[in-house]
Kinemage of the C-alpha trace (Angstrom):
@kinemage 1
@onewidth
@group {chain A} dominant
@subgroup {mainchain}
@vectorlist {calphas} color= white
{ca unk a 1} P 59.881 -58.417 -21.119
{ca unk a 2} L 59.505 -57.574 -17.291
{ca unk a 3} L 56.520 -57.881 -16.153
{ca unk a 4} L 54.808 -56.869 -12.187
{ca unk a 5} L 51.912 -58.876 -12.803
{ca unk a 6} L 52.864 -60.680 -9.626
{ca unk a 7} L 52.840 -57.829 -7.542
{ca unk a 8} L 49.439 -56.393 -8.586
{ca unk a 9} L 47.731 -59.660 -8.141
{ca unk a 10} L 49.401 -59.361 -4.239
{ca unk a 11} L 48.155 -55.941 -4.617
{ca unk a 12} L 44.733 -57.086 -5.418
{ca unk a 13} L 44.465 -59.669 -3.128
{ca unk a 14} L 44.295 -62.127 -6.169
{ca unk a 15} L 45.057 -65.626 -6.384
{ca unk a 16} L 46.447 -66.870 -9.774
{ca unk a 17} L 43.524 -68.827 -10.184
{ca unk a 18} L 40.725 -65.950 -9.591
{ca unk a 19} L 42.512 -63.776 -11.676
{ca unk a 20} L 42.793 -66.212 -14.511
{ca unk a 21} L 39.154 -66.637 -13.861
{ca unk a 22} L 38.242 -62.958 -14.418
{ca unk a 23} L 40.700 -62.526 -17.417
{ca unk a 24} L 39.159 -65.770 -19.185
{ca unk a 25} L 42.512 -67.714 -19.439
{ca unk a 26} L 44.090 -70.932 -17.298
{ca unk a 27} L 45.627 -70.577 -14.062
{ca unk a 28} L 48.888 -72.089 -15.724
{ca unk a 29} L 48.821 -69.076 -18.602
{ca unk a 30} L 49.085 -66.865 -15.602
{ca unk a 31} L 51.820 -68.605 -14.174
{ca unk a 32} L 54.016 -68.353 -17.377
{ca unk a 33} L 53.237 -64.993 -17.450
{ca unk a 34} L 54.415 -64.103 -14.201
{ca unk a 35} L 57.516 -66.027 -14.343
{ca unk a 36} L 58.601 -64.919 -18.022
{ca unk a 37} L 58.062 -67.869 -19.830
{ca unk a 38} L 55.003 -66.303 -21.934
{ca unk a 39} L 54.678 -62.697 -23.274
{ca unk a 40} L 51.148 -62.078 -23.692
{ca unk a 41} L 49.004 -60.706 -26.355
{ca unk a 42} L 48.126 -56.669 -26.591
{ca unk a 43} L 44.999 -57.747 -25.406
{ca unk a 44} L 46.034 -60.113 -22.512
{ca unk a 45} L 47.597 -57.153 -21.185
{ca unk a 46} L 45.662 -54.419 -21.827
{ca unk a 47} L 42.715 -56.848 -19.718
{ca unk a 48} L 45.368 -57.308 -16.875
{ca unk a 49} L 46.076 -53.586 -17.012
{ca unk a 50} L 42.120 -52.252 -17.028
{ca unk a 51} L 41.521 -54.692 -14.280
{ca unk a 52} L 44.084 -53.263 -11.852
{ca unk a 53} L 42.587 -49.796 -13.194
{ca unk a 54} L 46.579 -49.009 -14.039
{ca unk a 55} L 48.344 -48.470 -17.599
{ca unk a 56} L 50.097 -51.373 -19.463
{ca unk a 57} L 53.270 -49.685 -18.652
{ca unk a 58} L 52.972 -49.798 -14.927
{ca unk a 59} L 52.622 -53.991 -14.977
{ca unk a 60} L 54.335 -54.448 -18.380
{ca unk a 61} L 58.036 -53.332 -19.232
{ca unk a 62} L 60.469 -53.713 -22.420
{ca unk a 63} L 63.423 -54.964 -21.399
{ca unk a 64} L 66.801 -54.274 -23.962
{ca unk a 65} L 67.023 -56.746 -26.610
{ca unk a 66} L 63.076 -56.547 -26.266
């Protein structure tokens, strides 16, 4: 899974740390995340997405073989 969680936290002006702070989950959970090593829950994402005020789609993506 692709993921632009990166870029909307530089959109955001977000730090990894204050936006693991505001989701509830560790600094290092966001860091997997963002570099591919952790896919996260339906409602991981769905926070992450309602926070930037976008749609899971637009910072989540399938990728083939997904």
């Amino acid at each position: 899974m692709k993921n632009r969680l990166k870029v909307q936290r530089a959109e955001h002006n977000f730090s990894q740390a204050h936006l693991a702070e505001r989701i509830g989950v560790s600094r290092q959970t966001i860091n997997s995340i963002e570099t591919g090593r952790y896919v996260p829950s339906t409602i991981l994402a769905l926070k992450l997405a309602h926070l930037f005020g976008v749609r899971v789609e637009e910072v989540f993506q399938l990728e083939d073989g997904d």
